[in-house]
N, C-alpha and C positions, 0 to 999 in steps of 0.2 A: 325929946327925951323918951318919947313912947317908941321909941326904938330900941331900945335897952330894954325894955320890958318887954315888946315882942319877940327879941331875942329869947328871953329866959326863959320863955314859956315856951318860942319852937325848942327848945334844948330840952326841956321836960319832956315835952311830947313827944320828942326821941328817943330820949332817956327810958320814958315806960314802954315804945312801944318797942326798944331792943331788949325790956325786962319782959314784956307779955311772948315774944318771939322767943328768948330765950327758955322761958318755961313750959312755952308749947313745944318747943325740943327737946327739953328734959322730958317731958311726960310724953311725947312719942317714942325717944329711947329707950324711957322705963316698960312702957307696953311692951316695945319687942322684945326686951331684952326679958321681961316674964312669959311670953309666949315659944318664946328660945328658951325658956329654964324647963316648959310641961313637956315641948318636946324634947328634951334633953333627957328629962326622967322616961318618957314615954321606951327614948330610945335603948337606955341601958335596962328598963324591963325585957325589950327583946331581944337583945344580944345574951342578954342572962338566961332567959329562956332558951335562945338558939344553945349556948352552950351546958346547959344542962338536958338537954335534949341528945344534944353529943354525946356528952358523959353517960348517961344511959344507953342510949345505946352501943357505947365501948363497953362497958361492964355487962350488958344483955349479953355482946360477941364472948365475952371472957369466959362468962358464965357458962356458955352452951359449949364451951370447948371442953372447961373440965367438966363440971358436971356430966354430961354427955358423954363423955368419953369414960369416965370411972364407972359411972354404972352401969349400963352397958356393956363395957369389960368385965366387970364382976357379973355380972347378970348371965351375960350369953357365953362366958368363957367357953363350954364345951359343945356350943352350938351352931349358928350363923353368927358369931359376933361380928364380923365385917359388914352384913348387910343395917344390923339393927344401930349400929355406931353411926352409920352412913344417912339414916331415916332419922336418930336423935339428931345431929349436930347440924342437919337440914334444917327443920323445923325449930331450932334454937335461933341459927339463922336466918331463916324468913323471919321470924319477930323481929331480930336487929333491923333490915332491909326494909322491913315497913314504918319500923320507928323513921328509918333516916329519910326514907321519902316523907312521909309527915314531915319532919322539919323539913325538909330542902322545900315544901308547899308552902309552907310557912313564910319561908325564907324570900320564895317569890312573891306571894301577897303580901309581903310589907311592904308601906309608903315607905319615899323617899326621907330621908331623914330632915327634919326641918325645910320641910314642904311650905307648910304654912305660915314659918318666919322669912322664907323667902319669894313668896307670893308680897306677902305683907310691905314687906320692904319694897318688892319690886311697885307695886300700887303706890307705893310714895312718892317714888324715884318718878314714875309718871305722873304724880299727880304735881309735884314740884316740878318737872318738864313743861307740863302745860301752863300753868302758874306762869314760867317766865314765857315761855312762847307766845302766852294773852296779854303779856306784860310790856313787851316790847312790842306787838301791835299796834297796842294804844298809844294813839299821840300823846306827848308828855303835858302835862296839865299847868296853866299858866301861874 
């Protein structure tokens, strides 16, 4: 009858170790899944920035058309106004042109998005590869 009892107790000792396995899985998906939420925040910081960065310099562009253009006209009405219109709405425009190079730099040094949650995972995905690769190795235990 100590068979019945060795039974219950391998069935325990599976019992827990598919509860310990199971909880190292919760808490490894909970990691990723908070390291996928920093760069997630990470990422809508520079998309918001890309696009206010835009927005700026569309309203810079805007800006240097009328502005530039009204005074200018009123300014040099009975003089060179073609030339002096020509030198404002230039120099309104180079600011726009350098704003959008600044972002488009910007835009090329940013990481990949969720770089690091996909490193992470990929280290699992190997690290659980070699796991069974060592596993099935070893001869089965008697």
């Amino acid at each position: 009858m100590s068979d019945g009892g060795s039974g219950q107790s391998t069935a325990r000792g599976l019992s827990g170790a598919a509860a310990r396995l199971g909880a190292s899985l919760l808490g490894l998906v909970r990691t990723r899944l908070e390291l996928a939420s920093v760069e997630l925040a990470e990422e809508r910081d520079r998309v918001q920035y890309q696009v206010t960065s835009l927005v700026v310099a569309i309203a810079l562009f805007m800006f240097a058309l009328l502005f530039a253009a009204t005074w200018i006209v009123v300014y040099f009405w009975d003089t060179s106004r073609l030339t002096a219109i020509a030198i404002v709405a230039l120099v309104f425009a180079a600011a726009g042109v350098a704003l959008l190079m600044l972002r488009s730099q910007a835009a090329r040094a940013a990481p990949m998005p969720f770089a690091a949650t996909i490193a992470e995972f990929e280290r699992d995905r190997a690290a659980l590869a070699g796991r069974d690769h060592a596993d099935s190795a070893e001869p089965p235990s008697p």
